[in-house]
FIDO-683955 format. One line per 2 residues: number of its first residue (from 0); their letters; for each residue y, z, x of C-alpha. Coordinates in Angstrom, 3 decimals. Layout:
REM FIDO-683955
NUM	A	Y/Z/X | ...
REM end
This chain:
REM FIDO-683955
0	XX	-63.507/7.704/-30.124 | -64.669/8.354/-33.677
2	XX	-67.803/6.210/-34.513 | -65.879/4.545/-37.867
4	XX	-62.894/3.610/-36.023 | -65.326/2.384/-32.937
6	XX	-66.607/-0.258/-35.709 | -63.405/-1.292/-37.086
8	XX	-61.968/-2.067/-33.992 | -64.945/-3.936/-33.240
10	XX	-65.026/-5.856/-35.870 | -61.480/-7.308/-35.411
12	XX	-61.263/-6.917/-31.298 | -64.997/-7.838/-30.229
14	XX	-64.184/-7.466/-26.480 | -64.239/-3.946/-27.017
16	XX	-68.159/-4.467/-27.045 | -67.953/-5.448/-23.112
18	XX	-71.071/-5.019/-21.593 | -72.309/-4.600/-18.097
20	XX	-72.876/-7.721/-16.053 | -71.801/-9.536/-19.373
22	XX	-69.122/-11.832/-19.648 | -66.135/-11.489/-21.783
24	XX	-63.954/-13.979/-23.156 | -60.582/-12.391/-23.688
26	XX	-58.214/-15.541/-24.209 | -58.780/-18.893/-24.293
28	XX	-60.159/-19.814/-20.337 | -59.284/-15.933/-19.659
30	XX	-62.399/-14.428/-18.688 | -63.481/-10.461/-18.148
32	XX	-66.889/-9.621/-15.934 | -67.487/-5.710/-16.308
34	XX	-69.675/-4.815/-12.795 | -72.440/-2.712/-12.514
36	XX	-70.801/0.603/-10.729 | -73.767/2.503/-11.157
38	XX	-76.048/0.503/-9.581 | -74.620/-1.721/-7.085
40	XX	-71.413/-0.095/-6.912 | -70.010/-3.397/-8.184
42	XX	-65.628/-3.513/-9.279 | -65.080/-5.306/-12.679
44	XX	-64.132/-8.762/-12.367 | -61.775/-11.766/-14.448
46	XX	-61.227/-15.374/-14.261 | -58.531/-17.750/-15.226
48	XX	-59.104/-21.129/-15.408 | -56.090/-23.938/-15.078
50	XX	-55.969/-27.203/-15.630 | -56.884/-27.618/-11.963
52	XX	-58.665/-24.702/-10.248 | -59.779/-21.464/-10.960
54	XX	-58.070/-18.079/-10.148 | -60.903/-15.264/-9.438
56	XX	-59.337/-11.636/-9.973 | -61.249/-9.664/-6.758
58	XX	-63.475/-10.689/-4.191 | -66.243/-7.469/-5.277
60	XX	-68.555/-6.814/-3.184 | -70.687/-9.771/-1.493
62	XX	-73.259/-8.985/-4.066 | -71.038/-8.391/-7.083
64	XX	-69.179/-12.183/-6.059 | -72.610/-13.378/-5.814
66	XX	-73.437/-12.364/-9.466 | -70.580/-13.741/-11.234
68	XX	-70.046/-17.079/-8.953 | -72.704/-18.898/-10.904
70	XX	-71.548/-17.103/-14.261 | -68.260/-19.421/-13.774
72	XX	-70.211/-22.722/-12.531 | -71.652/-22.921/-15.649
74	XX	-68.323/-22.812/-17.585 | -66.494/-25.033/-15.704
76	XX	-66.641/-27.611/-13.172 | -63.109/-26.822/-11.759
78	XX	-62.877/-25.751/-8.422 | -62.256/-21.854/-7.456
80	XX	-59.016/-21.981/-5.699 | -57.949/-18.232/-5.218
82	XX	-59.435/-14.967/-5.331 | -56.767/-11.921/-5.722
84	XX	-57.653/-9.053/-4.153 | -56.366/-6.167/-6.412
86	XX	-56.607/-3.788/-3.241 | -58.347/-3.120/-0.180
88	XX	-61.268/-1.390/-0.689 | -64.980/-2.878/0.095
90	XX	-65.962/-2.933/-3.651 | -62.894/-5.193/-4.048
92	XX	-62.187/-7.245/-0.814 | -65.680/-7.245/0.944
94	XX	-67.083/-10.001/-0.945 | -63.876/-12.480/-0.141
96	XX	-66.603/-14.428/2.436 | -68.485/-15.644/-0.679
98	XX	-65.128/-16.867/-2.123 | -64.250/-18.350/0.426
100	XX	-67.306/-20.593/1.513 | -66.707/-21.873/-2.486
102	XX	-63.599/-22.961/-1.843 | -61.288/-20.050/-2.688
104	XX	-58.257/-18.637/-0.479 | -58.301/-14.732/-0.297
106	XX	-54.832/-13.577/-2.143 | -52.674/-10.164/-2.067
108	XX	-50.111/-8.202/-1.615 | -49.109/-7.341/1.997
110	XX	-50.414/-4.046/2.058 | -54.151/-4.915/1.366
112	XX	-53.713/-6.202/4.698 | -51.935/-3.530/6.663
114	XX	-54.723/-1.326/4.764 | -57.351/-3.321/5.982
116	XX	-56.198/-3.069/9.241 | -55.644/0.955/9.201
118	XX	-58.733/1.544/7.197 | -61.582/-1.055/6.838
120	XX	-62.287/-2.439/10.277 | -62.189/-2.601/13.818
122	XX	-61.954/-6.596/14.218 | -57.967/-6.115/14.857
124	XX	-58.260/-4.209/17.899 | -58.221/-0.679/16.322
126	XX	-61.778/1.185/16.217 | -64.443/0.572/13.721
128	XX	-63.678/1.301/9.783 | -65.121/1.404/6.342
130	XX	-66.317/-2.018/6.815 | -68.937/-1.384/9.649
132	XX	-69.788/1.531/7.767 | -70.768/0.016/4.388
134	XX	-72.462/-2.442/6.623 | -74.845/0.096/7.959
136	XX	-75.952/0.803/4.281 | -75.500/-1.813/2.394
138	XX	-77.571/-5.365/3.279 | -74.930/-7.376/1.976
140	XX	-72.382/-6.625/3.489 | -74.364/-6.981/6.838
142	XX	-75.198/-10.405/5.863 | -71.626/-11.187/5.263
144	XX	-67.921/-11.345/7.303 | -64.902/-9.246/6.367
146	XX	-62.202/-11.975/5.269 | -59.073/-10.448/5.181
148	XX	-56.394/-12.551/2.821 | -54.865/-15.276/3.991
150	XX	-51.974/-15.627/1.706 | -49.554/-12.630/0.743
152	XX	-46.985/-11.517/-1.191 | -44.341/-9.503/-1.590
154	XX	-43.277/-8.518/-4.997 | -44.700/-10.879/-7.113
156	XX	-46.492/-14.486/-6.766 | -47.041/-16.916/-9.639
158	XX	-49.867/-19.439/-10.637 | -48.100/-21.944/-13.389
160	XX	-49.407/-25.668/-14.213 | -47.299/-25.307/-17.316
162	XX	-49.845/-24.504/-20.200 | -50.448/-21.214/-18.502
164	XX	-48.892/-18.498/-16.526 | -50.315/-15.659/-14.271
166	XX	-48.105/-13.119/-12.609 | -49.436/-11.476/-9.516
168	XX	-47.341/-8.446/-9.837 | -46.790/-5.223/-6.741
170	XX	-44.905/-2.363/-8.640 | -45.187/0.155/-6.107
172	XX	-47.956/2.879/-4.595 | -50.987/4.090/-6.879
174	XX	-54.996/3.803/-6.013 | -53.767/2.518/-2.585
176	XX	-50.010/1.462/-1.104 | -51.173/-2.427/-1.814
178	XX	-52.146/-2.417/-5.622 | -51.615/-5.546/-7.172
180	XX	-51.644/-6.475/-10.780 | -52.410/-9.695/-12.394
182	XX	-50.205/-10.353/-15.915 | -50.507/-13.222/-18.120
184	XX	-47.287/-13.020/-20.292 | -47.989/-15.277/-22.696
186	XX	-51.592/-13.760/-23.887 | -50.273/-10.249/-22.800
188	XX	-52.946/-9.509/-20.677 | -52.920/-7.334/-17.809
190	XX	-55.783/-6.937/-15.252 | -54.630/-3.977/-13.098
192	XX	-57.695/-3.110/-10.504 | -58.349/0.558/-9.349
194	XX	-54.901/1.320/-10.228 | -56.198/1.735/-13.722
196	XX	-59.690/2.446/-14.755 | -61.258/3.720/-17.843
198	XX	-64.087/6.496/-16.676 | -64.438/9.114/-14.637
200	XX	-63.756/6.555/-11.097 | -60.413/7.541/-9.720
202	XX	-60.473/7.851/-6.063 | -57.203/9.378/-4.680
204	XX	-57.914/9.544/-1.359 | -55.627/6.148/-0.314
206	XX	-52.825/6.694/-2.688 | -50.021/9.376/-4.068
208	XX	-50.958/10.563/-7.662 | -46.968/11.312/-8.229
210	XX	-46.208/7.291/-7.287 | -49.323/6.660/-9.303
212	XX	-47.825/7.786/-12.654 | -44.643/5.600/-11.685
214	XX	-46.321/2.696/-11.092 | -48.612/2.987/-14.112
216	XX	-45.243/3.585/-15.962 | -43.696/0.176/-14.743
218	XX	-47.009/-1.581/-15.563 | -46.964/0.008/-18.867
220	XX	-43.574/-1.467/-19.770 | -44.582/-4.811/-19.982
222	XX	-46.222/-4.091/-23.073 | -49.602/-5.384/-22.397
224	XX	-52.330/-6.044/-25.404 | -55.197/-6.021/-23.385
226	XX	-56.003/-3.537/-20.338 | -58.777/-5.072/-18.433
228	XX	-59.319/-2.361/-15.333 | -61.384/-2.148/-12.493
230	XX	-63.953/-0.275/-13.324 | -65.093/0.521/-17.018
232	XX	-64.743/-1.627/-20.244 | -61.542/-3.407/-21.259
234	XX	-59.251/-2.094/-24.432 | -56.329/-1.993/-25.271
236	XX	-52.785/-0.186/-24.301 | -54.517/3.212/-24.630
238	XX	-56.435/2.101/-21.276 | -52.968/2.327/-19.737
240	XX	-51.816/5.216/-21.382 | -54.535/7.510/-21.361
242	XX	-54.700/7.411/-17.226 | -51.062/8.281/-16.903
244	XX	-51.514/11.427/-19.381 | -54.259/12.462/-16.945
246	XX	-52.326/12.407/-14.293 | -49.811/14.097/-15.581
248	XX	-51.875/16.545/-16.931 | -53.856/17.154/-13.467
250	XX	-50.873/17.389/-11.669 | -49.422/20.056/-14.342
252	XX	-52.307/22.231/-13.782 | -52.887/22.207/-9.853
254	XX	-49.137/23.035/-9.611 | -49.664/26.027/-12.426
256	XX	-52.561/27.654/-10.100 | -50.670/26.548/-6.752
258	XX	-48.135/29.449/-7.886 | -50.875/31.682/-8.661
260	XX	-49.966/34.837/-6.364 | -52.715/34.278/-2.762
262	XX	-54.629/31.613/-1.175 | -55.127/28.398/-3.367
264	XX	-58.833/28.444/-4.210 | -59.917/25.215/-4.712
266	XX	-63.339/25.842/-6.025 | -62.010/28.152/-8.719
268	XX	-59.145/26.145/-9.600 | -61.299/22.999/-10.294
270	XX	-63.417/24.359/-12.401 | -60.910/25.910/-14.633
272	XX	-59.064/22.892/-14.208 | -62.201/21.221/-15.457
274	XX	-62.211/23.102/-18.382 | -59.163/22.809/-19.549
276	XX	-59.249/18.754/-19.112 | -62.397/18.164/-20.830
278	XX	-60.785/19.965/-24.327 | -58.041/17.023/-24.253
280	XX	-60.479/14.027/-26.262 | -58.292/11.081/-24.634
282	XX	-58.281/12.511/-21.271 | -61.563/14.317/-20.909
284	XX	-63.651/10.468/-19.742 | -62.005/10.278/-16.688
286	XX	-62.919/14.244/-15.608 | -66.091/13.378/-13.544
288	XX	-68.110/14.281/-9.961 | -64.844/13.575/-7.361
290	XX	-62.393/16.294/-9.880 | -62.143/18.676/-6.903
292	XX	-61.112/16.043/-4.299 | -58.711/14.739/-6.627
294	XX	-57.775/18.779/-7.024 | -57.396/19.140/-3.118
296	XX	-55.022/15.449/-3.239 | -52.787/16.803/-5.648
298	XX	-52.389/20.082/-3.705 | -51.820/18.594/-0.451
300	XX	-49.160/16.344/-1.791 | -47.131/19.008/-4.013
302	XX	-47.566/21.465/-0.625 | -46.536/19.051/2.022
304	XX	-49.901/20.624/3.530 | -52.186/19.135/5.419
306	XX	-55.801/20.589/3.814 | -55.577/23.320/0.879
308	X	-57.141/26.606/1.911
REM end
């Protein structure tokens, strides 16, 4: 972004200045948390507070909960009710113990739990998972118990006390097959989790990056003002449409040297992949260190293969 237009937008959309560990108002008793990735591996985080409760948007890591669970004592005595998980993964669900010994239920769609249950851990009779892992190497999450969510939905879910809405909202497979999104329709924010981010911190390993443009597509047409994603600052539509041109513009290219006469070369094809990406100024932020697994994703799925060459 040009450094002029940087400082006008600032200057009429200040949450554009989100900084790490900081936290954003976006709306009034709409709150944004941007987590320290870098670091402690730590998701972004929001907050909703009703006339009642509090709605947490993911549980983080124990650690990352841990760091904004004071942040929202000290703006309000209401008690935290829910925490959505946005998906399954440990930087987003892992910390759901912490939310729940303040009070919270853990909330998702269905498929963070099936996911949990093919994928994070061995306490539902299948063999040990990410969890156990991560608790090898990280002390929090030794110090803490995997609480799967409690209370699940389908297609949608809805927190109303008639001032203000939010919309838990399941449009379909992206970062994982259980992305949820969390849409407030009167202030036209949308926090999406993983299934948008804004930096180079796509992981593609748990979804389908053809499903992934769909389903940023259908979150796209509500027309939301403000993007707040799971990793990286909040903006505005442009964090929702610049994703879906990368996708569309990876997929474009692996499928260009997949019909390259011989043997797919990954290495090769990544780095002129690479290339090409990092010439395209909206795109080129979310090119980073995991490009050539996301390479090898897109060419398993457009191949029907299992591994590329």
């Amino acid at each position: 972004m040009k450094p002029l237009l940087l400082l006008a937008l600032l200057a009429v959309t200040p949450w554009l200045s989100a900084q790490v560990n900081q936290v954003q108002k976006v709306a009034s008793d709409v709150y944004f948390h941007e987590g320290d990735i870098k670091g402690h591996g730590h998701c972004n985080n929001g907050w909703i507070v009703f006339d009642d409760y509090v709605v947490v948007i993911d549980g983080n890591f124990p650690s990352g909960a841990q760091e904004i669970l004071p942040k929202i004592r000290a703006m309000t005595d209401r008690p935290i009710r829910f925490a959505f998980d946005t998906h399954h993964h440990g930087d987003h669900a892992y910390g759901n113990q912490v939310w729940v010994e303040a009070g919270a239920v853990p909330v998702a769609h269905e498929g963070v739990l099936e996911e949990m249950k093919k994928y994070e851990t061995g306490r539902f009779g299948s063999k040990p998972g990410r969890w156990e892992d991560a608790a090898k190497g990280r002390a929090d999450v030794a110090a803490s118990k995997l609480k799967p969510p409690t209370v699940l939905f389908r297609k949608e879910m809805f927190f109303d006390d008639g001032q203000r809405r939010v919309e838990l909202l399941h449009f379909g497979v992206a970062h994982t097959h259980g992305d949820g999104f969390a849409w407030l329709p009167k202030e036209r924010i949308l926090f999406t989790g993983d299934a948008c981010v804004n930096g180079p911190f796509n992981f593609m390993g748990d979804g389908d990056s053809g499903q992934w443009v769909k389903t940023l597509e259908a979150a796209r047409a509500l027309k939301p003002k403000v993007v707040c994603p799971g990793h990286g600052p909040m903006g505005g539509p442009e964090v929702l449409d610049d994703p879906i041109a990368y996708f569309v513009e990876l997929r474009r290219q692996v499928k260009t040297w997949a019909a390259k006469t011989g043997p797919f070369d990954v290495k090769a094809a990544t780095e002129a992949i690479r290339a090409h990406l990092m010439q395209r100024e909206k795109i080129a932020r979310y090119v980073g260190d995991s490009l050539q697994g996301q390479v090898t994703k897109v060419y398993i799925e457009m191949s029907g293969k299992t591994s590329a060459p």
